[in-house]
C-alpha positions in Angstrom: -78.8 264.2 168.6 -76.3 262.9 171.2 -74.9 266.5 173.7 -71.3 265.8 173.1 -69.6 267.1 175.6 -71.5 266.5 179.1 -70.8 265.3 182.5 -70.2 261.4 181.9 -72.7 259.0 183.1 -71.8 255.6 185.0 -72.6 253.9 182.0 -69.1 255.5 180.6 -67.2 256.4 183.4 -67.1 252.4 184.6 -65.6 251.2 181.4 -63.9 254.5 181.2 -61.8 253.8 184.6 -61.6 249.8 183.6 -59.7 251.0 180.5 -58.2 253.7 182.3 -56.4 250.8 184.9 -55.6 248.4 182.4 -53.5 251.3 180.0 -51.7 252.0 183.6 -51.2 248.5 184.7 -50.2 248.1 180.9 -48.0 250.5 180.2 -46.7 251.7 183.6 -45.3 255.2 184.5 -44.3 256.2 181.4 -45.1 259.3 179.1 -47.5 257.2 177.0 -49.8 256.6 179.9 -51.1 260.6 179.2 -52.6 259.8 175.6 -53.9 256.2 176.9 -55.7 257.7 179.9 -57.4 260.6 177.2 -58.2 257.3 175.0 -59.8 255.6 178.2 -62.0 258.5 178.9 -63.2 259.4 175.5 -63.7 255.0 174.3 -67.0 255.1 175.8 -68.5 258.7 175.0 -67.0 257.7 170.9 -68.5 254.5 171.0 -71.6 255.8 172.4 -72.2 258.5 169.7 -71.2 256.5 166.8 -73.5 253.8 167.3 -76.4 256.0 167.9 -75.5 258.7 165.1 -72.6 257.3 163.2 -70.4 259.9 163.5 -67.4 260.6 166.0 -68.0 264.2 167.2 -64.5 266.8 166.6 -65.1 267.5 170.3 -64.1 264.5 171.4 -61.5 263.5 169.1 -59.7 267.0 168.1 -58.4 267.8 172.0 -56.8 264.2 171.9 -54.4 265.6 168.8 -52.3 267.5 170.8 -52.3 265.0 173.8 -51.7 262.2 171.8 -48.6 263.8 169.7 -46.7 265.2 172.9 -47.5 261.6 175.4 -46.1 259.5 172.3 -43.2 262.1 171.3 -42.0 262.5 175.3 -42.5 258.2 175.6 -40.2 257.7 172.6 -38.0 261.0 173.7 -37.5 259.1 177.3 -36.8 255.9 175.9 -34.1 257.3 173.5 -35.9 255.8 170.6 -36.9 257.2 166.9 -40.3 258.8 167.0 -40.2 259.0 163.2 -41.6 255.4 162.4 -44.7 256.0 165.2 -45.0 259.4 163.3 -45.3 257.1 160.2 -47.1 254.9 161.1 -49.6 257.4 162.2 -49.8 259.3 158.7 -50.1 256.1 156.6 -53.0 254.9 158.3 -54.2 257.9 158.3 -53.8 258.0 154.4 -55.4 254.5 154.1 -58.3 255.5 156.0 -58.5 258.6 154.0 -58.6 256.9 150.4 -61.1 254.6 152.4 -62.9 257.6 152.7 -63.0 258.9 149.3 -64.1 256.2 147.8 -67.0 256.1 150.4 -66.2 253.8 152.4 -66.1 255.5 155.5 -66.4 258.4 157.4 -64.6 261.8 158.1 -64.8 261.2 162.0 -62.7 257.6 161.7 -60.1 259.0 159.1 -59.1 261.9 162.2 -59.7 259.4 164.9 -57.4 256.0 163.1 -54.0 258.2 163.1 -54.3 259.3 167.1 -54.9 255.1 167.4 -52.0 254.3 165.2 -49.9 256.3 166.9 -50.5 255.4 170.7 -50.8 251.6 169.3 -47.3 252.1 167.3 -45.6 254.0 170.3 -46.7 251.3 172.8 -45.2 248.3 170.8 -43.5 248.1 167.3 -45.6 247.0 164.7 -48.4 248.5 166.8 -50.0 250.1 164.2 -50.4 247.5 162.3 -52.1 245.1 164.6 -54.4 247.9 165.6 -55.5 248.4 162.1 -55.6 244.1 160.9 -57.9 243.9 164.4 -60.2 247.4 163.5 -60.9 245.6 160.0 -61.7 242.1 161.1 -64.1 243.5 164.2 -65.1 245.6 160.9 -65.3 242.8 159.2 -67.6 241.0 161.4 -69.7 243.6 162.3 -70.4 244.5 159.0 -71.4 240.9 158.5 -73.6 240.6 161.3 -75.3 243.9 160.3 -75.7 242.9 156.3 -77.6 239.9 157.7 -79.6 241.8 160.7 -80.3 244.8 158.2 -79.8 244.2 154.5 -77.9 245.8 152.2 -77.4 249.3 152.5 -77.3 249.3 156.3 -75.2 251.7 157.6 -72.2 250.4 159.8 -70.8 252.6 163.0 -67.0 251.6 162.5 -65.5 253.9 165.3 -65.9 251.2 167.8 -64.0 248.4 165.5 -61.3 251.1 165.5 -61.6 251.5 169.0 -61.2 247.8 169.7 -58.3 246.8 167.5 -56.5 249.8 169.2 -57.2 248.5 172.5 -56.6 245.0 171.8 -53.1 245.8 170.4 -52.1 248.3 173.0 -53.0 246.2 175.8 -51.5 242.5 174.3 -48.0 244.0 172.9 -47.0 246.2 175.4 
């Protein structure tokens, strides 16, 4: 098993601070930038763990909770703007990746980790949200794919970093 929480080795902290420079040159100085930098440093630690134990560890996902909330309530505070929809946004994916859960689909550790996503995605551009999760299921999509052929049936699919990308992809193209 993986040490969760460790001093970050150049293998995370490069893509870390590549992702960390394009949220800033992204999304400028605004209060959003907080919960994208904590999504910069914690994309390559997530992706790490979940390929090699399929799981995304509460350690690293739990602390971004309270980040996330107050970077994307101050952004939307500053820019005089509703924060209910991003709010929504966040609980209904949420929800969707919850029923995805029950039903087996998927696990605990992407149900907590999609709404933190769905809300920086949906605070950064409307619509957000939405992208971020079309994108998650189509890298999901293919990976799965590529992994039923590779594998066989029954192989087990790490689907944090699908999530990770499609939040990514839509932060960084709509803002």
């Amino acid at each position: 098993m993986l040490a969760v929480v460790r001093r970050s080795s150049a293998g995370e902290a490069l893509p870390a601070a590549a992702l960390a420079l394009l949220a800033a040159a992204t999304a400028g100085p605004r209060p959003l930038l907080v919960g994208l930098l904590w999504l910069a440093a914690v994309t390559p630690r997530l992706i790490e763990v979940d390929l090699a134990e399929h799981r995304l560890p509460d350690a690293v996902v739990l602390p971004g909770v309270p980040v996330v909330l107050a970077s994307v309530v101050l952004d939307r505070w500053s820019a005089g703007a509703e924060v209910l929809p991003v709010l929504g946004a966040a609980a209904a994916t949420g929800l969707v990746m919850l029923l995805l859960h029950l039903t087996g689909g998927l696990g605990f550790g992407d149900v907590k980790l999609a709404p933190l996503l769905a809300a920086l995605s949906a605070a950064a551009a409307p619509g957000g949200a939405l992208v971020a999760l079309v994108l998650a299921f189509l890298a999901g999509g293919v990976a799965s794919a590529v992994v039923l052929v590779r594998r066989g049936r029954g192989a087990r699919l790490a689907f944090g970093p699908a999530l990770l990308l499609g939040a990514w992809t839509a932060v960084l193209l709509l803002v």
